[in-house]
C-alpha positions in Angstrom: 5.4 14.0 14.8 4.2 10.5 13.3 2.0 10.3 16.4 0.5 13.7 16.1 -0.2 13.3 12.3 -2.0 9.7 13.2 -4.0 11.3 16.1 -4.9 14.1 13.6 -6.5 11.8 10.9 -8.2 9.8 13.5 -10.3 12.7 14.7 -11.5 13.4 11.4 -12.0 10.1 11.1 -14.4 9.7 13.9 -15.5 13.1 12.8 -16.8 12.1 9.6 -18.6 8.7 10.9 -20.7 11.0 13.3 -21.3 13.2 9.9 -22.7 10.5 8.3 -25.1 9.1 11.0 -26.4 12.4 11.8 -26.9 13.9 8.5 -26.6 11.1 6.1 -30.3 11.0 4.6 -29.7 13.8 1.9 -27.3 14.7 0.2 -25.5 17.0 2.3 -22.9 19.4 -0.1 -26.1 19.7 -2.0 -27.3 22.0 0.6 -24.5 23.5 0.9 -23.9 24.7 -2.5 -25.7 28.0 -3.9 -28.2 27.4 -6.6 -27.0 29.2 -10.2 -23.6 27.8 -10.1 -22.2 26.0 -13.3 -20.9 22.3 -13.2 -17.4 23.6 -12.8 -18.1 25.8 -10.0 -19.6 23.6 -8.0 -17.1 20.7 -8.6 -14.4 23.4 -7.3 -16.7 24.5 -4.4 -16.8 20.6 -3.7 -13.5 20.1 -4.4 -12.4 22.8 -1.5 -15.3 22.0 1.0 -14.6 17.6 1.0 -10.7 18.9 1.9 -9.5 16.4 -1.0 -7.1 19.3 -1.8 -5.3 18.8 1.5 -5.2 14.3 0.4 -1.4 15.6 -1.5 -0.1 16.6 2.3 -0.5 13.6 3.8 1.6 11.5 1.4 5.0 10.7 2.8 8.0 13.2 1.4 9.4 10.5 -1.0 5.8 9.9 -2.7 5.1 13.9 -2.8 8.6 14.2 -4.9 7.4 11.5 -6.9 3.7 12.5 -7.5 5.4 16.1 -8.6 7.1 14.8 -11.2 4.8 12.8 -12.7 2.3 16.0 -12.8 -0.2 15.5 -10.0 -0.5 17.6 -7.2 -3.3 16.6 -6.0 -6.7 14.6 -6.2 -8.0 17.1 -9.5 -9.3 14.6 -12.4 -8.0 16.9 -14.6 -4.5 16.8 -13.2 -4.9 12.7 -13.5 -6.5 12.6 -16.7 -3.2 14.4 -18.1 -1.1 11.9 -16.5 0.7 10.0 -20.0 2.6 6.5 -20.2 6.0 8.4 -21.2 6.4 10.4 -17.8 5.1 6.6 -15.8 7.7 4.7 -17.6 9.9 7.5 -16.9 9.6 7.4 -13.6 9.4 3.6 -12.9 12.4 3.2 -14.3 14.4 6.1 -12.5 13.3 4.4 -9.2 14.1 1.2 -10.2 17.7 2.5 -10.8 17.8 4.2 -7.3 16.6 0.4 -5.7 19.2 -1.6 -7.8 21.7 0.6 -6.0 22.5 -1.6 -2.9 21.7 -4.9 -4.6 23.7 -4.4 -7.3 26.8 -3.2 -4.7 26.4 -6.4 -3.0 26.2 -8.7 -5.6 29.7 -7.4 -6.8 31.1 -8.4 -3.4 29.4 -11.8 -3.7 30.1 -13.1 -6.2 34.0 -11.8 -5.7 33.3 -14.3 -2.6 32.0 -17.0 -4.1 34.9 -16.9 -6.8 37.6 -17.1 -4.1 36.1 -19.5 -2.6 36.1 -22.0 -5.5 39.6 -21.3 -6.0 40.5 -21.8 -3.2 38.8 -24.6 -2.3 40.2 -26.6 -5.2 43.7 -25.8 -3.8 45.5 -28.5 -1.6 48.1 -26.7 0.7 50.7 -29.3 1.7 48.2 -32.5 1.8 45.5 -30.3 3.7 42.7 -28.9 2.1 41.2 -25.7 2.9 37.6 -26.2 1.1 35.6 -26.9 4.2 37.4 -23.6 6.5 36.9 -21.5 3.5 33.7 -22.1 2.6 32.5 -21.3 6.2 34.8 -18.1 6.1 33.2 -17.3 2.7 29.1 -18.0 4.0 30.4 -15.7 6.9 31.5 -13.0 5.1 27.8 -13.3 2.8 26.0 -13.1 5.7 28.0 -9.8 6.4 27.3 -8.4 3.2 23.9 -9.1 3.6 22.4 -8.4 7.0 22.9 -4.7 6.9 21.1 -4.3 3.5 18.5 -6.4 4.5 17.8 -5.0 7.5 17.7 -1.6 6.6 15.3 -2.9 3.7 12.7 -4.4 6.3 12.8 -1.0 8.3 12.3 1.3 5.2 8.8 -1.1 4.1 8.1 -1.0 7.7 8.3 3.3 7.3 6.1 2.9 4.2 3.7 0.6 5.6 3.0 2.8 8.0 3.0 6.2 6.0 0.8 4.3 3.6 -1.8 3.8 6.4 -1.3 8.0 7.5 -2.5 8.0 3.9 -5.4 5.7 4.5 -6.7 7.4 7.7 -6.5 10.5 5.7 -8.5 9.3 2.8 -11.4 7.7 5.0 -13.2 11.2 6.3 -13.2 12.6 2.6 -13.9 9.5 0.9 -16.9 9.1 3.7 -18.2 12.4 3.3 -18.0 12.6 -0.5 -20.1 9.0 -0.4 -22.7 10.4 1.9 -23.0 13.8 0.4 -23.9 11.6 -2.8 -26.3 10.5 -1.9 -24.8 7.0 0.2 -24.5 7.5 4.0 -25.1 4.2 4.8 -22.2 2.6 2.4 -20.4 5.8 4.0 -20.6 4.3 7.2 -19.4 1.1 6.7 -16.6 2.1 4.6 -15.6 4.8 7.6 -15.9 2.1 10.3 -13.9 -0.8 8.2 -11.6 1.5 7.1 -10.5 3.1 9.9 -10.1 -0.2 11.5 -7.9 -1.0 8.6 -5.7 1.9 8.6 -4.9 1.5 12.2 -4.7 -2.1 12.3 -1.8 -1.7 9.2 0.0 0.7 11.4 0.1 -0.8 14.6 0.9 -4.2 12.6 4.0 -2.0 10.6 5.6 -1.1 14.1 5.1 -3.2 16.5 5.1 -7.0 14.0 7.1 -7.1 11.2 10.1 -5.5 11.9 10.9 -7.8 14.8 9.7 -11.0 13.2 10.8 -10.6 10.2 14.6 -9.6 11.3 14.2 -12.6 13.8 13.3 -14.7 10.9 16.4 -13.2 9.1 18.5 -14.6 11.8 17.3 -17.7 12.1 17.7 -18.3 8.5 20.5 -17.3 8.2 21.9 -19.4 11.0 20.3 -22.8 9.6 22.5 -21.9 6.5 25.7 -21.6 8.2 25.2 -24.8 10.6 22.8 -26.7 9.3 23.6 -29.3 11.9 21.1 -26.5 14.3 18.2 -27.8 12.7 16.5 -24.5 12.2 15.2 -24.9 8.6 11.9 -26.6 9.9 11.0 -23.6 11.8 11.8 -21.0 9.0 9.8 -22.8 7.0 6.7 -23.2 9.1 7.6 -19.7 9.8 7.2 -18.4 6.1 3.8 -20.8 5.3 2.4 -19.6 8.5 2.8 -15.6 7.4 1.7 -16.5 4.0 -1.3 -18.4 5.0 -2.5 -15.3 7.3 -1.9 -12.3 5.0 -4.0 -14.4 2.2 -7.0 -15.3 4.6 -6.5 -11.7 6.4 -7.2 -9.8 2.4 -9.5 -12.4 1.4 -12.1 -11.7 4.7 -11.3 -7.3 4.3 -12.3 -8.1 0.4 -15.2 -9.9 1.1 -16.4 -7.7 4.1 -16.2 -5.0 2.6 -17.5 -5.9 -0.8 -20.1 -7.2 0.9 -21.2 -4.4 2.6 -20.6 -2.2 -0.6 -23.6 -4.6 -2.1 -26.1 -4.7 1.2 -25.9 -0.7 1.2 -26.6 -0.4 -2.5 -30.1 -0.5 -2.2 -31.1 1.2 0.7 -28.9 4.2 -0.6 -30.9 4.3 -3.9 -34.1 4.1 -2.3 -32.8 7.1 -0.3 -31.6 9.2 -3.1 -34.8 8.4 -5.4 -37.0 9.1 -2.3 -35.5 12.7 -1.6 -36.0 13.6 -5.3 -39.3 12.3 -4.9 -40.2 14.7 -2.4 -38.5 17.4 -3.3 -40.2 16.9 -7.0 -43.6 16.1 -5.5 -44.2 18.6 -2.5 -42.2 21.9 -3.2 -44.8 24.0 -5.5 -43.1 25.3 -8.7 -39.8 25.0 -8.6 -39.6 21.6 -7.4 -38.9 19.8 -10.7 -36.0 22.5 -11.1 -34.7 21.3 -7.5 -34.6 18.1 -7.8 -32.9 18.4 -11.2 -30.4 20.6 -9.0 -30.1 17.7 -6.6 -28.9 15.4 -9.9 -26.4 18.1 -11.6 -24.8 18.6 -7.7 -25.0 14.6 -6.8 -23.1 14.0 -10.1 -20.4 16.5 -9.5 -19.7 14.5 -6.5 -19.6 11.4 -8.0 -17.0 13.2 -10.3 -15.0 14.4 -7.7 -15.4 10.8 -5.7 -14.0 8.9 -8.8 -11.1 11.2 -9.1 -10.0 11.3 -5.4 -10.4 7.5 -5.7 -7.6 7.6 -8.9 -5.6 10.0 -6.7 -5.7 7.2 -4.0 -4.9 4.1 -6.3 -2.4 6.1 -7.9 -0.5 7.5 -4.4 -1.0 3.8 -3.3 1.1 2.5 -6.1 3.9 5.1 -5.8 3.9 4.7 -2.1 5.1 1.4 -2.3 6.8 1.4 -5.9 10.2 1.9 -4.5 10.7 -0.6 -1.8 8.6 -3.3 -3.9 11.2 -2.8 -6.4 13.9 -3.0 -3.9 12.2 -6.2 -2.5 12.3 -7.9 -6.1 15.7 -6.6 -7.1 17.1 -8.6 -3.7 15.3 -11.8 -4.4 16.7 -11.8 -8.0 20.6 -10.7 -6.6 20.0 -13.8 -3.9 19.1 -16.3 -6.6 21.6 -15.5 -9.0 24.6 -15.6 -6.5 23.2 -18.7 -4.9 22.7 -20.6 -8.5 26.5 -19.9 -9.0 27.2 -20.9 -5.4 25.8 -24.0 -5.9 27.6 -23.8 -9.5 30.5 -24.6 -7.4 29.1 -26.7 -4.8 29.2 -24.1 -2.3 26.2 -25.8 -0.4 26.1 -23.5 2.5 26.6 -20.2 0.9 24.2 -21.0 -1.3 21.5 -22.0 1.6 22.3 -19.0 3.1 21.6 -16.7 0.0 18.3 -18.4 -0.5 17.0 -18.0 3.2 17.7 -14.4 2.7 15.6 -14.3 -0.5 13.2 -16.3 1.6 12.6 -13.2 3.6 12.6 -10.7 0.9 9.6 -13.0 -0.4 7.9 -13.0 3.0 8.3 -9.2 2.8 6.9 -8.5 -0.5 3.8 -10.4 0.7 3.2 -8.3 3.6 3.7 -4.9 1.3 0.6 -6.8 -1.6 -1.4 -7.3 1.3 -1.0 -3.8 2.6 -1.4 -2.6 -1.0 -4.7 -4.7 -2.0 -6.2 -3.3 1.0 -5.6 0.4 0.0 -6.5 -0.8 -3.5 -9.9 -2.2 -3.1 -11.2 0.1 -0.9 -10.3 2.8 -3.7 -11.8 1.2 -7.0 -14.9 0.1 -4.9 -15.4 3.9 -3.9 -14.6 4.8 -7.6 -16.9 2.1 -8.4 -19.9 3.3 -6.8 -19.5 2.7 -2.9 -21.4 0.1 -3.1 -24.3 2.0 -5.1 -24.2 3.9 -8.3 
């Protein structure tokens, strides 16, 4: 099903970069529309013909529930201009109460372990202490509580990672057409080629990546906090700079790009659009002031409908990855606070052990913003302009 859904949006894809080499020198729903329509109608012809209506479908289950109750349905300005703080609040903090959930379950059993084990490793049974045995039963019985959880954690961002990029592919072939039909077929061009790239790259990356390395780096981690004496802390940690380092240079180089490329195509799209008016102004006899005022009234529905399926984007991008964000945070702070009172009572390995699993809560959380600026900055540039006003 995932497959089929991927395979669709990369046909329109590719569909849509042909539409913009072949007919990107006017703008193309221009022609399209009949003359004597009002603003409104042909925003809503637009609105129909650019398939922005059909942006709401491609959004995982989870986010379409979401989106509903926060009154969009789809990529209407209207619907998003309605949009208030109340219902947003609202609904941050009724998902942040369905991601404390698990954290909040296995804190309890936590800290029950941590307690026992600094009573009992106070106690002295007969001349024979049991602090060192019970502290090794107690990190044992953390790691239990946690790998689970954690797990299950990594494979649900791995599920929205990749129905994030669904999303993406979906966006490119309307976004593209609506930025060529306005009048910028070039900046449509790029955007459809480094976008696309994008999309796919995040997908393969979701399944195939970090899923396995980050439950191997899971593992390790939590192995160097049981037995130190393994010497695998070195490696986690190279591990963790390594990932950090890439996913910063890796946004840094898409930004760039592709604000670059935003700015190059600027001017040749203007010189395109005031070129058409030109000659439609100049050589068609009487009417061609009238046409070419057409052409502006039709270009600036489109930017209209360009900036609000840009919002609908930004806005599905944030409540896409909302939940497990929150979920992500909500670990890191449960890890910290059970290994401060770990090391409250000199629990040294459970507490190395809770930290190396907020370690990897933190290395996912970076992969989910990098995923995230990319879906971001390709949306306000588009709202922005494209690249050209």
């Amino acid at each position: 099903m995932k497959r089929t859904r991927i395979s669709k949006h990369l046909c329109r894809c590719c569909f849509a970069v042909l539409f913009c080499l072949l007919f990107g020198n006017g703008s193309v729903l221009a022609a399209q529309t009949e003359p004597g329509l009002s603003p409104d109608e042909i925003y809503a012809e637009q609105y129909e013909e650019s398939g922005a209506g059909e942006l709401f479908g491609a959004l995982p289950e989870d986010t379409q529930g979401s989106m509903d109750r926060l009154g969009v349905s789809g990529a209407d300005l209207t619907e998003l201009q309605n949009l208030n703080a109340e219902t947003l609040l609202a609904e941050i903090g009724s998902t942040a109460a369905d991601a404390a959930t698990a954290p909040l379950r296995s804190a309890a059993g936590m800290i029950g372990v941590i307690l026992l084990c600094a009573l009992v490793s106070g106690a002295d049974f007969s001349g024979r202490p049991l602090s060192g045995t019970m502290t090794l039963v107690g990190t044992l019985c953390v790691c239990t509580t946690l790998i689970l959880p954690l797990t299950a954690c990594i494979a649900d961002a791995a599920k929205v990672i990749d129905g994030a990029a669904v999303f993406t592919l979906a966006c490119v072939p309307v976004l593209a057409g609506l930025l060529a039909a306005g009048g910028q077929p070039t900046a449509a061009t790029s955007y459809s080629f480094l976008m696309l790239g994008a999309g796919n790259g995040i997908s393969i990356a979701a399944s195939t990546l970090i899923v396995p390395l980050l439950n191997l780096f899971l593992a390790f981690s939590l192995v160097s906090g049981i037995s130190p004496q393994i010497r695998l802390k070195g490696i986690c940690d190279g591990f963790s700079q390594v990932v950090k380092w890439i996913l910063g240079f890796a946004t840094t180089v898409f930004s760039a790009v592709l604000g670059m490329q935003s700015f190059l195509t600027s001017a040749a799209d203007a010189a395109s659009v005031k070129t058409a008016k030109f000659m439609v102004s100049s050589f068609v006899p009487v009417v061609g002031g009238a046409l070419g005022d057409a052409v502006t009234t039709v270009q600036g529905c489109v930017k209209l409908l360009k900036s609000g399926v840009g919002a609908f984007a930004l806005l599905a991008g944030a409540v896409i990855f909302l939940p497990v964000l929150l979920r992500c945070l909500l670990w890191i702070l449960t890890c910290q606070i059970c290994a401060g009172m770990g090391e409250l009572f000199s629990l040294t390995e459970l507490a190395s052990v809770l930290r190396a699993a907020g370690k990897t809560m933190g290395i996912l959380i970076s992969v989910i913003l990098c995923c995230l600026v990319v879906l971001t900055v390709s949306s306000v540039l588009v709202i922005t302009g494209g690249g050209g006003g």
